[in-house]
Backbone as a chain_set.jsonl record, in Angstrom:
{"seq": "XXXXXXXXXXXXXXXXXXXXXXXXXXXXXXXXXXXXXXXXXXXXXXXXXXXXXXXXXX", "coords": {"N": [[-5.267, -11.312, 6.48], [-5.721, -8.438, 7.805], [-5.061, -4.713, 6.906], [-3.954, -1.408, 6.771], [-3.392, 1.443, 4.894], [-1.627, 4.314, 4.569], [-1.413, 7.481, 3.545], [0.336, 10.061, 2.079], [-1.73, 12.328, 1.948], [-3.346, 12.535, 4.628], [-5.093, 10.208, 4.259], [-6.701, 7.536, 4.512], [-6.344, 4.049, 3.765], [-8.056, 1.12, 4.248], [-7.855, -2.347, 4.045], [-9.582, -5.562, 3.971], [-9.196, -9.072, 4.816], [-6.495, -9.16, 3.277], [-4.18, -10.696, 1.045], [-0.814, -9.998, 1.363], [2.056, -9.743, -0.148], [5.067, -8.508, 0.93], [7.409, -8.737, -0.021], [7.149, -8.616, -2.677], [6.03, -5.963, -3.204], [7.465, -4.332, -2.31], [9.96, -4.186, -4.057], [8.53, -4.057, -6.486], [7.555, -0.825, -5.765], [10.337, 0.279, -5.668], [11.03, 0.229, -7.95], [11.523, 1.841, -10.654], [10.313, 2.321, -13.177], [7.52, 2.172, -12.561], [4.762, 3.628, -11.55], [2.112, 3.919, -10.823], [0.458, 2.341, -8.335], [-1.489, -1.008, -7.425], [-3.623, -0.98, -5.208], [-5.919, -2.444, -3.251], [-7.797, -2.206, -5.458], [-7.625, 0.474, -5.924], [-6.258, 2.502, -7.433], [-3.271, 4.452, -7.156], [-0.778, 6.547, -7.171], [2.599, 5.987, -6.207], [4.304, 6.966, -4.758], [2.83, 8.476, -2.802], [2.274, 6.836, -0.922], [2.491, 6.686, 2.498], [3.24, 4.46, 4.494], [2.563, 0.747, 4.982], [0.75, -0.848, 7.059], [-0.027, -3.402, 9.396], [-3.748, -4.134, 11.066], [-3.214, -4.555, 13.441], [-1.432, -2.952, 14.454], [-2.037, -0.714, 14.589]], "CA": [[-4.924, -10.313, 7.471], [-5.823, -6.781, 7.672], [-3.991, -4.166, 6.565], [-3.966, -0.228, 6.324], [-2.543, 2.019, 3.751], [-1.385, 5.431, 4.861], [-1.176, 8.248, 2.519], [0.864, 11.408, 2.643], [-2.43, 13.72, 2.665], [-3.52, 12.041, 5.775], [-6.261, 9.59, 3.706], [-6.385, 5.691, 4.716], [-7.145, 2.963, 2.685], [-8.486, 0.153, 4.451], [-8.042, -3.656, 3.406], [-9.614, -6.248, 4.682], [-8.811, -10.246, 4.478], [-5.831, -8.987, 2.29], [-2.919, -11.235, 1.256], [0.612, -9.195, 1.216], [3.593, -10.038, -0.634], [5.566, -7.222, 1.375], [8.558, -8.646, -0.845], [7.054, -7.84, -4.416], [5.756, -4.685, -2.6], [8.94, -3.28, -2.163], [10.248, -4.86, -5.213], [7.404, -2.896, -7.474], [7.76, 0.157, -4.871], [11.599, 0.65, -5.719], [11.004, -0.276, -9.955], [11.52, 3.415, -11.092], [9.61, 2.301, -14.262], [6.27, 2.248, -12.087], [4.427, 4.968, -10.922], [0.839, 4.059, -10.264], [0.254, 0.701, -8.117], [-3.094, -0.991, -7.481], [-3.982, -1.143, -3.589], [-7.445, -2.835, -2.667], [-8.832, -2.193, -6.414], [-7.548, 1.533, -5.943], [-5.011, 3.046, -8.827], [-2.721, 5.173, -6.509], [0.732, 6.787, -7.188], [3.149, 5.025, -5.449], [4.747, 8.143, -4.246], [1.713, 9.409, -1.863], [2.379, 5.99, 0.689], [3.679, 6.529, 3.521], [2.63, 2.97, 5.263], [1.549, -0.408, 4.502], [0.603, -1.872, 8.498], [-0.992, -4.579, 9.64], [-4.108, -3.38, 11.325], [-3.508, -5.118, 14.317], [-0.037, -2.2, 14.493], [-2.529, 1.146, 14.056]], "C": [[-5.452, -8.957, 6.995], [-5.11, -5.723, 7.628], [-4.711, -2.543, 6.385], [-3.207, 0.706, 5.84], [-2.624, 3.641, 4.373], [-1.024, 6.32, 3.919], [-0.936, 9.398, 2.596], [-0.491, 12.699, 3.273], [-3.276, 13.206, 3.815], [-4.867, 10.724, 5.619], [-5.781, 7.885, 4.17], [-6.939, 4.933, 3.68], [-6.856, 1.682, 3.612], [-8.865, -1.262, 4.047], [-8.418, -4.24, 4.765], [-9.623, -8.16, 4.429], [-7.698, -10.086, 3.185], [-4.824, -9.804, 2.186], [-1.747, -10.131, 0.596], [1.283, -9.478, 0.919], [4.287, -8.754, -0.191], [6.89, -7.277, 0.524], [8.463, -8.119, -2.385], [6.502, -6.892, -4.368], [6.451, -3.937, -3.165], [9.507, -3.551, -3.344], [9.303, -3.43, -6.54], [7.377, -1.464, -6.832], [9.22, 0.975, -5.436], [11.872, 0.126, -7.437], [10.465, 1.246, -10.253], [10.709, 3.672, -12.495], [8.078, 2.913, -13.853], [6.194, 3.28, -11.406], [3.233, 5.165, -10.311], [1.005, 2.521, -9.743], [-1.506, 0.526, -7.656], [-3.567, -1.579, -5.543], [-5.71, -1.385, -3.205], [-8.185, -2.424, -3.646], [-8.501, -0.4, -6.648], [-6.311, 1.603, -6.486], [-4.514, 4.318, -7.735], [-1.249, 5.475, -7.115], [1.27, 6.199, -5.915], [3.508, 5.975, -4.426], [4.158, 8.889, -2.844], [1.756, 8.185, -0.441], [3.027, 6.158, 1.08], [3.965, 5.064, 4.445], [2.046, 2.137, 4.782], [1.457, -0.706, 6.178], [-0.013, -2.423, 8.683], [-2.199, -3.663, 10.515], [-4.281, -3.427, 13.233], [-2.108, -4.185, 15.131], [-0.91, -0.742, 15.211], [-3.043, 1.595, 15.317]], "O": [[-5.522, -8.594, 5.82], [-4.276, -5.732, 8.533], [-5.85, -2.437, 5.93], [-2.147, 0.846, 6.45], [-3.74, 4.102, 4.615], [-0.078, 5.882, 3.265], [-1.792, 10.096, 3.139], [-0.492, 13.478, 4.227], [-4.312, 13.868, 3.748], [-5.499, 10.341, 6.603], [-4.683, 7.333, 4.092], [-7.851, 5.222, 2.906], [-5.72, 1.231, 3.761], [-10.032, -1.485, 3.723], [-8.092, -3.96, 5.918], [-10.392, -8.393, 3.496], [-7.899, -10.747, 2.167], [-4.238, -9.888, 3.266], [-1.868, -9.577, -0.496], [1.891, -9.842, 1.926], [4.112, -7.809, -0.961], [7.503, -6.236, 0.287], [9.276, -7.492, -3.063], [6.201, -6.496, -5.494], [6.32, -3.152, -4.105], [9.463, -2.434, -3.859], [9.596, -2.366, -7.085], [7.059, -0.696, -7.74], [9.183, 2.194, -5.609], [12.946, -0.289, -7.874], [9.323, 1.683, -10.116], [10.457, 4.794, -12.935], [7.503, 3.801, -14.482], [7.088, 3.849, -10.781], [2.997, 6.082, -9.524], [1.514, 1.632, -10.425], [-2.4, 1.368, -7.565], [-3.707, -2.727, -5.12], [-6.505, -0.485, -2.936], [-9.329, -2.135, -3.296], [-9.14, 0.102, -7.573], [-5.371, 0.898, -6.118], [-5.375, 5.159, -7.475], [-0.611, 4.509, -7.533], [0.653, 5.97, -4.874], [3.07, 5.839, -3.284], [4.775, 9.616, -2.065], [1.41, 8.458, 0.708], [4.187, 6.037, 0.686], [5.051, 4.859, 4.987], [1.033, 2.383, 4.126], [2.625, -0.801, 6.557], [-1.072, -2.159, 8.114], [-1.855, -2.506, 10.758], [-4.99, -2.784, 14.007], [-1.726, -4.575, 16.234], [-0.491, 0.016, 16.085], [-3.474, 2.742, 15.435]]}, "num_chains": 1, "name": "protein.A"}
């Protein structure tokens, strides 16, 4: 599925044929240890998403 990543300063990140665990997402999302996650090969603070959506939502 396709998926797009929304990011507070208005930047997208675009996946495509991505598989989603939206449960170890949120899981790693809400682990106060972590701070950078890895989205489509891209090292992002976790902090700056506002959106994971399908792209079939946008």
């Amino acid at each position: 599925m396709d998926y797009q990543v929304l990011l507070n300063n208005g930047q997208t990140i675009n996946l495509k044929n991505a598989e989603f665990d939206a449960t170890a997402f949120t899981a790693t999302l809400n682990d106060q240890k972590i701070t950078f996650v890895n989205i489509g090969g891209a090292i992002i603070n976790k902090h700056i998403i506002v959106s994971v959506l399908p792209m079939t939502a946008v």
